[in-house]
C-alpha positions as CSV (number, residue, x, y, z in Angstrom):
1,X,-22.2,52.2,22.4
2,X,-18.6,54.0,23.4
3,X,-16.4,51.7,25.3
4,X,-13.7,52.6,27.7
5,X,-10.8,50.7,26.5
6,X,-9.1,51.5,29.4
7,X,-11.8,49.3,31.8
8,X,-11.0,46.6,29.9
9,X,-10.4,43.3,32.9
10,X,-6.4,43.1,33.9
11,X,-6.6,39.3,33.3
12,X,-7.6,39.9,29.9
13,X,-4.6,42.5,28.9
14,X,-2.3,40.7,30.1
15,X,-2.9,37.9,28.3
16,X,-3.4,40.2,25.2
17,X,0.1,41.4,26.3
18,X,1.8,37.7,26.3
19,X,1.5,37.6,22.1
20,X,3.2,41.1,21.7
21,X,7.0,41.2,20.9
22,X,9.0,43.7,23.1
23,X,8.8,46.5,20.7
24,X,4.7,46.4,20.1
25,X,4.6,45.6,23.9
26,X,6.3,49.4,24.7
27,X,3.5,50.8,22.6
28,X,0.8,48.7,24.4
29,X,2.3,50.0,27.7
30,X,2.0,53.6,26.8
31,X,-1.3,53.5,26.2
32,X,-2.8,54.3,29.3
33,X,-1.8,53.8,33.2
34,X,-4.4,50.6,33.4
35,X,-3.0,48.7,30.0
36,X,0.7,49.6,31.9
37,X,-0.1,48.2,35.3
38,X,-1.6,45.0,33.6
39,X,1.2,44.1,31.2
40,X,3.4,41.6,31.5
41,X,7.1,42.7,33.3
42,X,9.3,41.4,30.7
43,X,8.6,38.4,28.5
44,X,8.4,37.0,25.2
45,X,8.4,33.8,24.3
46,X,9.1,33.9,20.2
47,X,13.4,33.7,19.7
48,X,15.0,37.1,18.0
49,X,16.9,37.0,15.5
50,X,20.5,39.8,16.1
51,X,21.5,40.6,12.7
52,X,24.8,41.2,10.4
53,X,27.0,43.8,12.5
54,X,27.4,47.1,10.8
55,X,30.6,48.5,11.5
56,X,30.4,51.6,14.1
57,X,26.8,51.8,14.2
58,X,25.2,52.3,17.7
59,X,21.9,50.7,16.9
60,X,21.3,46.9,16.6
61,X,18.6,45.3,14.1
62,X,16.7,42.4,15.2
63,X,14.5,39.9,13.4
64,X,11.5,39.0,15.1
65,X,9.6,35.8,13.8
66,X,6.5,36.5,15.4
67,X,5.8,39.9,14.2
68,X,8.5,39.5,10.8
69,X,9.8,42.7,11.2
70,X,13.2,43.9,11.6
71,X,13.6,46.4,14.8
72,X,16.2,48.8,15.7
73,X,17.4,49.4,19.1
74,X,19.8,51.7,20.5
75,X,22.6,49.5,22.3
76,X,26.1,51.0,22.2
77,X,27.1,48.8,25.1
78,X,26.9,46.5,22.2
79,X,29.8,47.5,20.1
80,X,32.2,44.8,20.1
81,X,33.4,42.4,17.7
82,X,32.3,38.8,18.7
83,X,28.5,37.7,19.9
84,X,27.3,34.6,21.8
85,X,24.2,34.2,23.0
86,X,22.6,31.6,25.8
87,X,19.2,31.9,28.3
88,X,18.5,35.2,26.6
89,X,22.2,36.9,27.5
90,X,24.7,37.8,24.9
91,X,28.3,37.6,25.9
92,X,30.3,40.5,23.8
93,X,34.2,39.8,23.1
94,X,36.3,43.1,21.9
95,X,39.6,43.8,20.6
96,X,40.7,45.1,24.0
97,X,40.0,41.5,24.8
98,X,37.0,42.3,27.7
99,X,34.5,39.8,27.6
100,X,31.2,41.2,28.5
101,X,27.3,39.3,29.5
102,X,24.6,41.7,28.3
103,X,21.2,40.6,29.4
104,X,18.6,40.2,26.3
105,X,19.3,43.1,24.3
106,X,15.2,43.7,24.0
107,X,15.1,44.2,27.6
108,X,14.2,47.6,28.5
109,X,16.5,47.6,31.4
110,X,20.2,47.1,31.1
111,X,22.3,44.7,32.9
112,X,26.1,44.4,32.4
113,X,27.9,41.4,34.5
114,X,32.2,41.8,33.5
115,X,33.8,38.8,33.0
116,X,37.8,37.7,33.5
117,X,39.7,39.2,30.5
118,X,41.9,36.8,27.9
119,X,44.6,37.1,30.3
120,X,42.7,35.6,33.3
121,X,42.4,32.0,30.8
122,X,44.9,29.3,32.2
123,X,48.1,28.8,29.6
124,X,47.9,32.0,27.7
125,X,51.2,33.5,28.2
126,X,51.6,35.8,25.4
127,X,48.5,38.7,23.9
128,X,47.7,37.0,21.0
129,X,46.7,38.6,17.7
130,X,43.0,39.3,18.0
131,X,41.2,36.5,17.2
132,X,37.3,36.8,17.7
133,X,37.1,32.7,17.6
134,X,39.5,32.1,20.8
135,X,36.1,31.9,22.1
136,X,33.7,30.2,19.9
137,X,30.4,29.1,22.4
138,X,29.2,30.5,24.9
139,X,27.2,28.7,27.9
140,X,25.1,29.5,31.1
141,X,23.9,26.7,33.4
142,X,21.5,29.4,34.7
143,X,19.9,32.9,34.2
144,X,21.9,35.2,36.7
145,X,18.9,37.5,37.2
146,X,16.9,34.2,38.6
147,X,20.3,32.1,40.0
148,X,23.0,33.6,41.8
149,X,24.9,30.3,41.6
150,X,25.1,30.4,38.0
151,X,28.0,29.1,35.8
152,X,29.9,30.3,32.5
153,X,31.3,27.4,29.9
154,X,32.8,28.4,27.1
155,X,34.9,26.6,24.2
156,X,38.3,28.7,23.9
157,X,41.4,28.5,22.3
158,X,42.1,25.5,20.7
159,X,39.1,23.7,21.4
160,X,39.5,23.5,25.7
161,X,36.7,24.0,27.8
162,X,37.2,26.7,30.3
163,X,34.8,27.1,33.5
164,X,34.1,30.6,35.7
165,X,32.4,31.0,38.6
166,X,30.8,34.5,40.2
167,X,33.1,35.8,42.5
168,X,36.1,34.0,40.8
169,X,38.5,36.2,39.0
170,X,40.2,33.7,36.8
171,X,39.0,30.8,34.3
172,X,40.0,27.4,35.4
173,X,40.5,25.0,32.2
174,X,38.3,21.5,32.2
175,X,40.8,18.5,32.0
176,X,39.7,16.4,29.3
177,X,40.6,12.2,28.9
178,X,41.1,13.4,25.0
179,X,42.9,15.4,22.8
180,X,40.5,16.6,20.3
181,X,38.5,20.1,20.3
182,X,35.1,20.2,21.5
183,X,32.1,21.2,18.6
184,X,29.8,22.3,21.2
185,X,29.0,22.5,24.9
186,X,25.0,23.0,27.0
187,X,23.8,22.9,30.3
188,X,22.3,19.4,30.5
189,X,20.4,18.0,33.2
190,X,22.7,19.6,36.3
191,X,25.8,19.5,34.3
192,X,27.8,20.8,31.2
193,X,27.6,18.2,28.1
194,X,30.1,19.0,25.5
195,X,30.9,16.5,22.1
196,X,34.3,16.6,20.7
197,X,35.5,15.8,17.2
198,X,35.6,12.5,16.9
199,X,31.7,12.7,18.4
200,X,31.9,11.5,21.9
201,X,30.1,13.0,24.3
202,X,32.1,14.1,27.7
203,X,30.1,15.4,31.0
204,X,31.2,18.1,33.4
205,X,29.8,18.0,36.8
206,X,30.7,21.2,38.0
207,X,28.9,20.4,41.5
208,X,30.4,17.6,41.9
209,X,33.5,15.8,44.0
210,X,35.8,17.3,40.6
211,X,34.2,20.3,38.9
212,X,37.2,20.3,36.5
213,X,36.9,17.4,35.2
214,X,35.1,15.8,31.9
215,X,34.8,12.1,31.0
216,X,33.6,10.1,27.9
217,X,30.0,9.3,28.5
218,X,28.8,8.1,25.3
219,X,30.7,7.4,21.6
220,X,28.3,8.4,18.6
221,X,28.3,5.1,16.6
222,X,30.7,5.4,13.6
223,X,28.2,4.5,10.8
224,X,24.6,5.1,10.4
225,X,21.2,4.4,8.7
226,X,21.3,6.4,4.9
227,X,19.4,9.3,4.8
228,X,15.2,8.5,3.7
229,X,15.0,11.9,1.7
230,X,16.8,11.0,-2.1
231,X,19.6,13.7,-3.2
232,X,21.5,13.5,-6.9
233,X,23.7,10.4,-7.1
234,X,27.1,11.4,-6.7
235,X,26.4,14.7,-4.3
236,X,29.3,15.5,-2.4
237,X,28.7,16.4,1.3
238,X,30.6,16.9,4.0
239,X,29.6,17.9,8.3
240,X,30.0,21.5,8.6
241,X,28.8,21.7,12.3
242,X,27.5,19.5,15.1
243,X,24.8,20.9,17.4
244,X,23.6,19.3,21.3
245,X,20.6,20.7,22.3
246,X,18.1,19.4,25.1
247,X,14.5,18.7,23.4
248,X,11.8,20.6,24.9
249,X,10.9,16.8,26.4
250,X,13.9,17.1,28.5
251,X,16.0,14.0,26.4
252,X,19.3,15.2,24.7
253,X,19.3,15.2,21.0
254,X,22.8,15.3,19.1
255,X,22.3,17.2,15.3
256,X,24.4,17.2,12.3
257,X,24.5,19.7,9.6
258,X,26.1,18.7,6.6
259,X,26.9,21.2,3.5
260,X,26.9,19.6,-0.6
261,X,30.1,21.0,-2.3
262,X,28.1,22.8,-4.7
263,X,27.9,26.4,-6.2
264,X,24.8,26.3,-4.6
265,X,23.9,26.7,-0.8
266,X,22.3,23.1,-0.1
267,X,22.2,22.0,3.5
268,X,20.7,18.8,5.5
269,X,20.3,17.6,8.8
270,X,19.8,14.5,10.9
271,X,18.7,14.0,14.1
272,X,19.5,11.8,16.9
273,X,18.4,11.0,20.6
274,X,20.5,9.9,23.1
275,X,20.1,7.7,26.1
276,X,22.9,8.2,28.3
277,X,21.7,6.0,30.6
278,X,20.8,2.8,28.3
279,X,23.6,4.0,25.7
280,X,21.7,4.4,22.6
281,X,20.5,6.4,20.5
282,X,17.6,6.7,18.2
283,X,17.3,8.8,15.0
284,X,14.4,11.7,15.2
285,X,12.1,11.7,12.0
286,X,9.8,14.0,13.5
287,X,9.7,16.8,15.8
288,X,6.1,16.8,16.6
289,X,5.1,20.7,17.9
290,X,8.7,21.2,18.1
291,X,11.4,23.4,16.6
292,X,15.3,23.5,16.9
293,X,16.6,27.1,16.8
294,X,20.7,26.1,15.9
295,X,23.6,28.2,15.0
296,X,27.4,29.0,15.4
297,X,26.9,30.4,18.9
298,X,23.4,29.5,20.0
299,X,20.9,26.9,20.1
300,X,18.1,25.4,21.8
301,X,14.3,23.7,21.5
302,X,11.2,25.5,21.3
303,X,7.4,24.3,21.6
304,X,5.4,26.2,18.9
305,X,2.1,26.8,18.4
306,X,-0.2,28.7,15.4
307,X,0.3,32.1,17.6
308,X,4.1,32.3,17.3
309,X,4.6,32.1,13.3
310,X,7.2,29.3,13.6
311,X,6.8,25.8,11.9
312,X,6.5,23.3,13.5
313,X,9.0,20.2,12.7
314,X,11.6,22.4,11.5
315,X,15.2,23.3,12.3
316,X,15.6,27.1,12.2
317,X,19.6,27.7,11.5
318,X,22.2,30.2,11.4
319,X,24.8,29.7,8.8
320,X,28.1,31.2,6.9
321,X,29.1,30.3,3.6
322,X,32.2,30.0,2.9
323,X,34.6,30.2,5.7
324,X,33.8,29.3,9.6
325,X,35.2,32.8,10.7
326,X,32.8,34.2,12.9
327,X,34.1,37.9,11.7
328,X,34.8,38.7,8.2
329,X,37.0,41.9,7.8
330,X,35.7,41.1,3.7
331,X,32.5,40.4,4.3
332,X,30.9,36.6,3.7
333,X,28.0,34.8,2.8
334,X,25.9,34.8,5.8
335,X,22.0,33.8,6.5
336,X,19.4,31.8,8.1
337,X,17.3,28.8,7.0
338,X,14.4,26.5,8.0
339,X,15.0,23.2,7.1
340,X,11.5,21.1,7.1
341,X,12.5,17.6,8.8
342,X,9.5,16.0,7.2
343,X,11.0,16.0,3.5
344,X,14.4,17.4,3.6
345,X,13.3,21.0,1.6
346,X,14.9,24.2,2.8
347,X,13.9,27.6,2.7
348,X,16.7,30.8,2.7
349,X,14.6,32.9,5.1
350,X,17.1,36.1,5.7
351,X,20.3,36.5,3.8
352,X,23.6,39.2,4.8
353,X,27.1,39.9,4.5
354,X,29.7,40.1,7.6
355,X,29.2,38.4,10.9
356,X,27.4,35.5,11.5
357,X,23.4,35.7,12.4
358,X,22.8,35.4,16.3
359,X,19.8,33.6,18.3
360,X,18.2,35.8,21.2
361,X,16.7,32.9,23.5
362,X,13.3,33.4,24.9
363,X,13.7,34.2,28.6
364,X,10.4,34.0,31.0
């Protein structure tokens, strides 16, 4: 018996149209006016993967893990020099020194927000030689297509925290009780959380009675338990990066990537919840359904199930070999990995040259 494909119930396509990443969804929209109506707006819930920039080209390749293909899209808005990423925006930095939010590059509508230029940062008296790290993360408390009160942390300079507010036209540093530079910086719980390098924690309520302000709300312990997975005697290894990230459980988990001095790329991790409020913290030996998606300029949790193609248990990482430039004018070792939490293996999933590998958030 012939069947109308296009009769097909609206509840059904759409849900059909949930499990399709944004390039297969276009083609699932063209197919007839019914399949169009009944697709979802925008949405995918499966993180992309922005790969190695090549140098003058107008279209951008992305890694999807659901589908495991590589896309191209057409995004010269995206020609710059330096990418960050957070709630599905990337944030552009350029050699004319514009900093630009871009919302997720896979959306089929285009939506530029300009920020304050390098000039507009508090202390910076002279144009310094471009640099694409004098911002190295990049952080939104919100989505601005869903909050109009959102707010923009980044790391800058030597390490500072800087904060910028809609309507404001510079960025206003974050007085910090220390000296040292900050690893990384989220949005946590109604305020910006941001560990320094001697692995305290500091919290930034921006809503608060002083929005410019971080204190020391918690000191990683210096020693801890030996790692249960077994590695040569006598491996050398050293922490290449430390990662916050809020659990898909809502608890705030503080990850450490350490690097063997070998020939070889070997990597590890270790996990470990914190408890701001009883000051402790546990160590994580299993993710459950979860995943951590972590690199140089994005990260965050992910609940996965059999649909999305992603492993459960595993850390899914961004790294670059050999120097902690995030823009090589020589090219360098760059890639991403899944580390499996249950016994310490680690896959090399994609491999490039030039700029550091970029997570695309899901955004609902």
């Amino acid at each position: 018996m012939a069947r109308n494909w296009a009769e097909l119930p609206p509840e059904l396509l759409q849900l059909c149209s949930q499990r399709l990443c944004p390039k297969n969804l276009s083609a699932f929209r063209a197919v007839c006016h019914s399949w169009q109506s009944a697709a979802v707006k925008e949405r995918s819930d499966v993180p992309w993967l922005m790969l190695t920039d090549k140098k003058g080209m107008l279209w951008r390749e992305f890694f999807c893990l659901s589908c495991q293909q590589v896309h191209k899209k057409f995004l010269p808005e995206m020609m710059a020099n330096g990418y960050f990423s957070s709630r599905g925006w990337v944030l552009t930095t350029s050699r004319d020194w514009e900093f630009r939010m871009l919302k997720t590059p896979m959306s089929r509508y285009s939506h530029i927000i300009k920020l304050p230029n390098w000039n507009k940062f508090p202390n910076i008296e002279d144009l310094p030689f471009f640099d694409v790290e004098f911002v190295r993360k990049f952080v939104l408390s919100d989505s601005p297509t869903t909050s109009p009160d959102y707010k923009v942390m980044v790391i800058y300079d030597n390490g500072q925290l800087g904060l910028w507010k809609p309507g404001e036209e510079e960025w206003t540093a974050v007085d910090s009780p220390t000296d040292e530079k900050n690893y990384d910086v989220i949005y946590y719980k109604g305020s910006f959380v941001a560990v320094d390098f001697e692995n305290r924690i500091l919290r930034c309520d921006v809503d608060g009675p002083t929005p410019f302000e971080a204190r020391v709300v918690f000191q990683m312990p210096q020693r801890l338990p030996e790692f249960k997975h077994e590695y040569p005697p006598g491996s050398l290894w050293y922490v290449n990066q430390v990662f916050l990230v809020q659990s898909t459980t809502g608890s705030l988990l503080f990850v450490s990537l350490q690097e063997q001095v070998a020939s070889t790329i070997t990597f590890r991790f270790r996990v470990l919840e914190i408890d701001l409020d009883t000051q402790m913290c546990t160590e994580v030996e299993n993710l459950g359904n979860t995943s951590l998606f972590l690199g140089h300029n994005s990260s965050f949790s992910l609940e996965v199930d059999e649909d999305h193609l992603i492993k459960p248990n595993c850390i899914y990482f961004t790294y670059v070999r050999l120097s902690s430039s995030q823009f090589f004018e020589d090219g360098g070792d760059t890639g991403m990995g899944i580390y499996h939490l249950e016994n310490g293996t680690v896959e090399l999933h994609v491999e490039g040259k030039s700029s550091p590998l970029l997570w695309i958030e899901p955004c609902f």
